[in-house]
N, C-alpha and C positions, 0 to 999 in steps of 0.2 A: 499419616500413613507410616508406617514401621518401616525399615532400612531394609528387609525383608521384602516386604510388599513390594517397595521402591525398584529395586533389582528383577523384580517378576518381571511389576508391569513394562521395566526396563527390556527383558527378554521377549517379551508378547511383543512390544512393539517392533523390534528388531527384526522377529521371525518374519510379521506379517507385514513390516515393510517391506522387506527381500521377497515376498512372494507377488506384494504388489508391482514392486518395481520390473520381477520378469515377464509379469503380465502386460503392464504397461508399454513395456520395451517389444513387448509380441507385436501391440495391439502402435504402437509408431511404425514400428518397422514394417510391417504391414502397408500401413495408410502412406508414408514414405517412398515405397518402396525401395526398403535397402534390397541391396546386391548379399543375394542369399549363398553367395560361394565364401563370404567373410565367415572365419571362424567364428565371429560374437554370434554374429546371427546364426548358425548352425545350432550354437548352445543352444541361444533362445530357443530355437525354435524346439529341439529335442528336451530340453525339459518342462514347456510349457504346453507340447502338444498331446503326453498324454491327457490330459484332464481337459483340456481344447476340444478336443476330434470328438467326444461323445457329445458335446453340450451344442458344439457346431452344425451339428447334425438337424436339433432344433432350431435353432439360431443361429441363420446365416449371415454369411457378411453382407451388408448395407454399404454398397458400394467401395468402397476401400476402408470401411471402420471393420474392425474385427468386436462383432458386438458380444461375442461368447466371452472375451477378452475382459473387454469393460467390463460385465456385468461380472465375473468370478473379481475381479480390484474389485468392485462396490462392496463382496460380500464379504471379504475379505477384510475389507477395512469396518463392513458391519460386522461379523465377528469379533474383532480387533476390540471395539469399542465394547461390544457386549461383554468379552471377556476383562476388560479393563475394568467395567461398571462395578460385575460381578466381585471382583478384586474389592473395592470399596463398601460392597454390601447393599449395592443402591439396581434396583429395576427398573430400569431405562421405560418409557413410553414408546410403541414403536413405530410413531410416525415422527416423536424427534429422531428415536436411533435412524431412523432412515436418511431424514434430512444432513442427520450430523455427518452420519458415511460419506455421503456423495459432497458435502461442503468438505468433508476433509480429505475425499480421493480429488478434488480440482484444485484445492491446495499445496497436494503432495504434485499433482501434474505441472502446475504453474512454477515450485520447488525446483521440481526435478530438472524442468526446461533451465531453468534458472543457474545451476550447477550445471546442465550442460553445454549451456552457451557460453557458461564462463572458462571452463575447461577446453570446448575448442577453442574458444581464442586466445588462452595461455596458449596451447600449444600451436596456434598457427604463431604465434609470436617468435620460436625455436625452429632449428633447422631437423623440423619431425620428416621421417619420411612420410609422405601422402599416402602410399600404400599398406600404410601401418594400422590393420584391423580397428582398432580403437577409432582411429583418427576420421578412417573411413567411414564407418558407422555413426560417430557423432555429426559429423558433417553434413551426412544425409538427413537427419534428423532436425537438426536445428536452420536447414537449408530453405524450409516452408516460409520458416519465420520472419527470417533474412533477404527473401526476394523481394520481396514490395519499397527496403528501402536500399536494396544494391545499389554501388555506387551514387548514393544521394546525399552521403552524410560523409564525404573525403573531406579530409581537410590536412592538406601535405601530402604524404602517402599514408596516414594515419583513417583508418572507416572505422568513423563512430556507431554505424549502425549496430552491431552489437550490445554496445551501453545501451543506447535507445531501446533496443528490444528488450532487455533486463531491468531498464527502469520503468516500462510499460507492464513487465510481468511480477516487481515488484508494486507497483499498484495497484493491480489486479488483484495479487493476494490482499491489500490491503482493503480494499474497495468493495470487492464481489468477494474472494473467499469470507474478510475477518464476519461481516458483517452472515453469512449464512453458517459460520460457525456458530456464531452467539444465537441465532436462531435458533440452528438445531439443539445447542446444549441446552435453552431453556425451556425448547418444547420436552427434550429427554427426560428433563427432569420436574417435570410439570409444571413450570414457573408460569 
């Protein structure tokens, strides 16, 4: 691929990662329930809701998952792929592009968890204030994750449970995402 191409598909990715990520971040906050008087969440929610609120309309939430949410990240990362494809000159199958999107929207999720478990506990390691938007919002977030081994993993005043939970979600992608990636690429490309 040309230095050219390289930059594109550089760009394609970038965009439609930033559009899954707010989706994403709709469809936790949500299921979460962040405290929607935080500025972050306010974003979210104001640029993710117009294109939300029509699709919602068909497709309601399922108990605290925001499925309109999921399903625009799926399509989004199927686009993503289809326009990457297309970039290369290659026509996807589209029940690998299918498989490939959703094996690489649960590894962008397991990712993301991953970066944000690491970044709350950078910052709870500083004298952050707790009421500090950012702080707040991650918190909630990675709070699901974190309850089943609270307080199980001290050792001093040091809780490992954090590591534990990133080296769980680093196996994950390794385990369940790598292995349904290779799947979808080789149904994609009719291997």
């Amino acid at each position: 691929m040309s230095y050219l191409l390289n930059a594109l598909a550089m760009l394609i990715e970038l965009a439609f990662d930033a559009a899954v990520t707010l989706l994403l971040l709709r469809a936790l906050a949500e299921a979460c329930r962040a405290d929607f008087n935080n500025p972050l969440s306010q974003f979210v929610y104001r640029y993710t809701n117009p294109v939300l609120a029509p699709i919602r309309r068909i497709l309601p939430n399922w108990r605290q998952v925001n499925l309109a949410a999921l399903l625009l990240a799926w399509l989004a990362m199927v686009l993503k792929r289809l326009l990457l494809f297309a970039l290369l000159g290659v026509m996807p199958n589209l029940l690998g592009l299918a498989v490939l999107a959703l094996a690489e929207l649960l590894d962008f999720v397991l990712l993301f968890y991953l970066v944000l478990i690491f970044g709350w506990s950078l910052l709870s390691m500083f004298a952050v204030d707790r009421r500090q938007p950012l702080f707040r919002l991650a918190g909630t977030l990675v709070e699901p994750l974190l309850r089943p081994l609270h307080g199980k993993l001290i050792v001093g005043q040091i809780d490992f449970a954090p590591m534990a939970v990133m080296i769980a979600l680093l196996l994950a992608r390794l385990l369940i995402a790598a292995p349904l990636l290779d799947l979808g690429a080789r149904l994609a490309l009719g291997g």
